[in-house]
N, C-alpha and C positions, 0 to 999 in steps of 0.2 A: 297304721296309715291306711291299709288298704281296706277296716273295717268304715273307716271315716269317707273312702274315697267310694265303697261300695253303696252307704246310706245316700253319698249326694247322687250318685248315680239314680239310686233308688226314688230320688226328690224330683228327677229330671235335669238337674245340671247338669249340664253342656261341658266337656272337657276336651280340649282343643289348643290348636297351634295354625294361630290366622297367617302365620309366615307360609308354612310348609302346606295348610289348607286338609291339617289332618282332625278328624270331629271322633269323638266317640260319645254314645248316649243311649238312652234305654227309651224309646218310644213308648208314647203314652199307652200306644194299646194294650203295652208288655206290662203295666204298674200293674202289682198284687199279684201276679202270675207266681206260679210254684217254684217255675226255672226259665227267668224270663232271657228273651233273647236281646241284647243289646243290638249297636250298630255302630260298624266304623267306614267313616266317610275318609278317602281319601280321592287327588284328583283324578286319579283312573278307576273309580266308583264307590259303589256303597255295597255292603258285606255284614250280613247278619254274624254275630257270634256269642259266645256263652258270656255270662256273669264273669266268671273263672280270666276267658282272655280278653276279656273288656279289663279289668284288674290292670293283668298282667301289661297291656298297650301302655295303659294309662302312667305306670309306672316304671317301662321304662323305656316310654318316650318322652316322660316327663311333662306328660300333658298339665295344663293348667284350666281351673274355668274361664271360660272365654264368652264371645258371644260369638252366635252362628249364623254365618249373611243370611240364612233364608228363617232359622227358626229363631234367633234373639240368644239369649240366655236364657230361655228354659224348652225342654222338648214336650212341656205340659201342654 
């Protein structure tokens, strides 16, 4: 799961929870980077972090792809 959940990350999909207003995603500046740094949005800000805990959010906050009020469904 987390190799499938790492490539859409890698695609720019958006994985998120529009209840709770929790985002995580890999900005497009970071695509092909060696060790890109993701991004988790939640209401009391935005927060760079690795590949590694962008995973780990993702799974087990049970995020889903979503869309995101400002970027849509893709952070391409």
């Amino acid at each position: 799961m987390s190799r499938m959940t790492a490539a859409h990350l890698k695609a720019g999909i958006i994985f998120g929870d529009n209840n709770t207003e929790e985002y995580v995603y890999l900005p497009a500046s970071e695509i092909g980077m060696e060790d890109p740094l993701c991004v988790i949005e939640t209401p009391q800000g935005r927060q760079d972090i690795t590949m590694k805990q962008a995973l780990r959010y993702v799974l087990k906050l049970s995020l889903k792809p979503v869309r995101h009020p400002r970027l849509g469904s893709s952070s391409l």
